[in-house]
N, C-alpha and C positions, 0 to 999 in steps of 0.2 A: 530276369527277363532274358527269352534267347534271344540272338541273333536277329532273326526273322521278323522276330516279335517289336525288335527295335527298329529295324530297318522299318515296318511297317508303321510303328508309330511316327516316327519321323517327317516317312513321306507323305502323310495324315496331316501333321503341324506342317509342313511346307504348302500342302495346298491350302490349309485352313487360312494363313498367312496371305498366301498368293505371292510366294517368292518363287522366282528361277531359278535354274542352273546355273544362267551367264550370271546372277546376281549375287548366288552362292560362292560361283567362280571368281569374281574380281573381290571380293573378301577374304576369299581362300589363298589370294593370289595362284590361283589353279586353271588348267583348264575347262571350260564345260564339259568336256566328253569324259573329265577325268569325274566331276563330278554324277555325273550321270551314272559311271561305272560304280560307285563307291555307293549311290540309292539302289541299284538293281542288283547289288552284290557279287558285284563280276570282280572287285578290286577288295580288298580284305583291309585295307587302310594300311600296311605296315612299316612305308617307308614312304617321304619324300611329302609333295602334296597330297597324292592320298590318304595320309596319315594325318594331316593339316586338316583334309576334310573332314575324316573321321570323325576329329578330335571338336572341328567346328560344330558338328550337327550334333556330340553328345553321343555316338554313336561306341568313343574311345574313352578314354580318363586322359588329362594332359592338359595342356593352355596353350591358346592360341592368342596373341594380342589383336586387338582392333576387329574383332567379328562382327560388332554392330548388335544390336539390340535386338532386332528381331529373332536371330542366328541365338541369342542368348536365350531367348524367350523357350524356342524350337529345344534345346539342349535342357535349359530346367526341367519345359514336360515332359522328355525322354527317361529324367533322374526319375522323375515325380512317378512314374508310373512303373516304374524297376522296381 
């Protein structure tokens, strides 16, 4: 699956969901704006929290402890459909 193709399904299972940014954010231990960067593609995940996000949404390969169940949910469909 490219890039684009993940980004898109992602931001798909977060609406499907009805989670936020800020929600994704205090999980991520992130900020929102950093999150937001990381769904429109403006931030490539490679270091730091954006990497954390990445790796949260299924968007990276990697672990992140304590992401919460839904965050997990969002990341299985991401595999699932790779």
């Amino acid at each position: 699956m490219k890039k684009n193709e993940k980004l898109q399904k992602v931001n798909s299972e977060i609406s499907k969901h009805g989670i936020t940014a800020v929600e994704i954010a205090k999980r991520a231990q992130a900020h929102p704006a950093t999150v937001r960067a990381v769904l429109n593609g403006r931030l490539p995940g490679r270091r730091g929290s954006a990497h954390r996000i990445a790796v949260v949404l299924g968007l990276k390969e990697g672990e992140v402890s304590g992401d919460g169940d839904a965050l997990a949910r969002i990341r299985e469909a991401v595999r699932e459909a790779a």
